[in-house]
C-alpha positions, 0 to 999 in steps of 0.5 A: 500500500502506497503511503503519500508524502507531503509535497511542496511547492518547488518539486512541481513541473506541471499545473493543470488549469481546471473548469467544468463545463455545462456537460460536467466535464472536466477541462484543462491545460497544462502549463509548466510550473515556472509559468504560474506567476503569469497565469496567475496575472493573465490567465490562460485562454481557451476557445470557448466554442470547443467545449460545451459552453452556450458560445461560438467560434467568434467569440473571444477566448475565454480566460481561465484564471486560477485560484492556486489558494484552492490548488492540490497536488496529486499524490500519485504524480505529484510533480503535477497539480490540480488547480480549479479557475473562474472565467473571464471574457474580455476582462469581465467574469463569464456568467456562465462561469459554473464555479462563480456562479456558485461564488455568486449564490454563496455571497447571499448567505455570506453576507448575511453571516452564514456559510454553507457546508456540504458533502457529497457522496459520488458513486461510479463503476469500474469498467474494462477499458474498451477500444469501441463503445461497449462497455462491461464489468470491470471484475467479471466475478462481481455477480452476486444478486445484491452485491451491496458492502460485499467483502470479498469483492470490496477486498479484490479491489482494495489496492486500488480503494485504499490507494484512493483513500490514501490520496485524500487523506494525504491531501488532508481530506479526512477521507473516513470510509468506502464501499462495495455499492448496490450494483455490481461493478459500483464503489463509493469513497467519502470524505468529509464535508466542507464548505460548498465551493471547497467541496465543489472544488474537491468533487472535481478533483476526486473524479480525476483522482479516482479515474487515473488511479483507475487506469493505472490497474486497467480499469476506466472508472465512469460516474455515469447515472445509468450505465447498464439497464438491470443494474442501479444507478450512480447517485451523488447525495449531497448532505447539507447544513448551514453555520454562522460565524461562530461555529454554530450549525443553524440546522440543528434544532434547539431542545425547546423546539419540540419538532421531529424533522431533526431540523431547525425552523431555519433548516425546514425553510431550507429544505421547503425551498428545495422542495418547492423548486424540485423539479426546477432543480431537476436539469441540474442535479439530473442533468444528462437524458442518462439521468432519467432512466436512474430515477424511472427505471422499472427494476434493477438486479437488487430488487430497488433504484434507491432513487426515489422520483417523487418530491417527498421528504421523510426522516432517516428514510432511503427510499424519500428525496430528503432525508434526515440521517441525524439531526442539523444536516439533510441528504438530498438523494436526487443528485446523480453522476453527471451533475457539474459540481458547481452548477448542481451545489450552486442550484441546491443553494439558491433553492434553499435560499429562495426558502430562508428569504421567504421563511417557507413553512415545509410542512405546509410544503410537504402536505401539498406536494403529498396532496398532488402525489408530485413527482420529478420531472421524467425526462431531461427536456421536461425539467428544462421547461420546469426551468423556464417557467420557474421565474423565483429560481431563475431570478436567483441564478440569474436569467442571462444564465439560465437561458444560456443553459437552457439553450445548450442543454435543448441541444443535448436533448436534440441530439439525443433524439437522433439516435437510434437505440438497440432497444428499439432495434429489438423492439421495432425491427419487425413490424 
């Protein structure tokens, strides 16, 4: 087992200069470590048009200005580091830049003293690495009914687990455990929360992490929400809770409360935004046509999704789209795979937002929603209109934003349209 030690800053050769986007992938450049002091002061230019932003090739470079306050090394290579960026264009801050704008929904509560803390728990399969499309199991013998914390796989992958874990905690994560999940083929790794944009910042890194050290034992690791039809899908369950200046947890209930939820008044108002902008919430923390098929798929090997569909919330309860593991900090169970780690946090916290600002009482939340059996949206295009007729939320992120978001993403869905799927050859060629 490979033990990391503490890198310094002068052993480094190469940065990489980091941002996700509106796809939630990740993309960098490289640049010698000598050149940090100019990146620092100018930046470094993409085409913004190359990647998956609303932009097109006429359009000026986009400029990524990195935060090295928020840079890690990586412990397996360590004379390389990792370093997240906001962007500019023509000297002013790209609105569709995901990381400020989680920046920008962040600055509501901190000006009102308050600082949002989240964790997340991101999912994903280890797979064979093809030369085609196809794709399947990494280890062939992971078969089991319901695999879910099994031993002995769990202990046929530990060198690459504990080589994960290793790597966050030499980084100073607090990385505190990891398991076999419900599908075969499928982990988890935990680290503890954080502030939200240092979780975000965190989540992007953890993905690179766990897909390099994945290659090195010839694997390719996926996040994915649902990349096989029988089996469950990858979630990515963000706890959340909210601190003042002092240190004190706004969400745990006072003993005088009297309530049940687990939650403070506070807490409740902010889980009633959550719930009321659901389905609005929907092309964020569900944000790929892949994602859907987690949230309705009729049956996996297990015998369950654990993903519920219906805007619910309930107690220490895995099968409701709000829980409460314990009291001050609520696990949303909606976020999948594919969200961008900025845009689904920066969402969560505008909703809650929304739910402070108005004092939202939840129960009175809860029951309507209960009333109308309400359920999320059931595919990508129907929660992009959800988006588009939400004018609290919209307000919130920003409307310049959420049309150039909406816009990209339609085209996703488009494009999705055009393709013919097996299950329609198998279902249709006879007719």
């Amino acid at each position: 087992m490979k033990r990391w030690a503490t890198v310094t800053q002068h052993e480094l050769k190469q940065v990489l200069i980091n941002y996700c986007d509106f796809r939630g992938i990740q993309r960098s450049k490289v640049i010698p470590a000598h050149a940090k002091e100019a990146a620092n002061r100018d930046g470094v230019g993409f085409a913004g048009f190359a990647s998956w932003l609303d932009l097109t090739p006429a359009d000026s470079d986009v400029i990524a200005i990195p935060d090295f306050g928020s840079e890690f090394v990586l412990p397996w290579r360590k004379e390389v580091s990792w370093t997240p960026s906001d962007l500019y264009m023509d000297g002013i801050p790209l609105d569709q830049c995901p990381r400020g704008l989680l920046k920008k929904v962040l600055s509501l509560f901190s000006d009102q003293g308050m600082t949002v803390k989240t964790g997340v728990e991101a999912e994903f399969f280890l797979l064979e690495k093809e030369v085609d499309s196809s794709i399947k199991l990494y280890d062939s013998a992971d078969v089991a009914e319901k695999p879910c914390y099994s031993q002995s796989v769990l202990w046929s992958h530990f060198d690459f687990i504990a080589e994960v874990m290793d790597c966050l905690n030499s980084l100073g994560w607090d990385c505190y455990q990891a398991d076999h999940e419900d599908a075969n083929g499928q982990f988890e790794i935990n680290w503890k929360y954080d502030e939200a944009l240092k979780t975000a910042d965190k989540h992007g890194f953890f993905k690179l992490a766990v897909k390099s050290i994945a290659e090195d034992y010839g694997a390719r690791a996926t996040f994915m929400p649902k990349p096989f039809n029988d089996l469950t899908g990858s979630g990515c369950h963000t706890h959340v809770s909210v601190w003042d200046a002092s240190g004190v947890n706004l969400f745990e209930p006072s003993p005088s409360h009297g309530g049940t939820s687990g939650l403070s008044e506070l807490g409740q108002s902010f889980v009633a935004g959550i719930l009321k902008h659901a389905r609005s919430l929907s092309c964020f923390l569900n944000p790929s046509v892949n994602s859907y098929k987690r949230l309705y798929c009729s049956n996996t090997r297990s015998g369950s999704s654990w993903a519920s569909n219906r805007v619910s919330f309930g107690g220490n309860d895995r099968s409701v789209m709000i829980r409460v593991p314990e009291e001050g900090r609520f696990e949303l169970r909606q976020p999948d795979g594919a969200v961008n780690p900025y845009l689904s946090q920066a969402a969560i916290c505008a909703a809650g937002w929304i739910g402070l600002r108005d004092k939202m009482d939840m129960s009175g939340v809860v029951t309507e929603l209960d009333s109308k059996n309400a359920t999320l949206p059931n595919s990508l295009e129907d929660a992009l209109r959800d988006l588009e007729k939400d004018e609290e939320l919209t307000t919130v992120l920003g409307r310049e934003f959420v049309g150039k978001y909406v816009r990209l993403k339609m085209l996703e869905v488009d494009e999705s349209r055009s393709h013919v799927t097996p299950w329609e050859i198998e279902s249709y060629l006879d007719v």
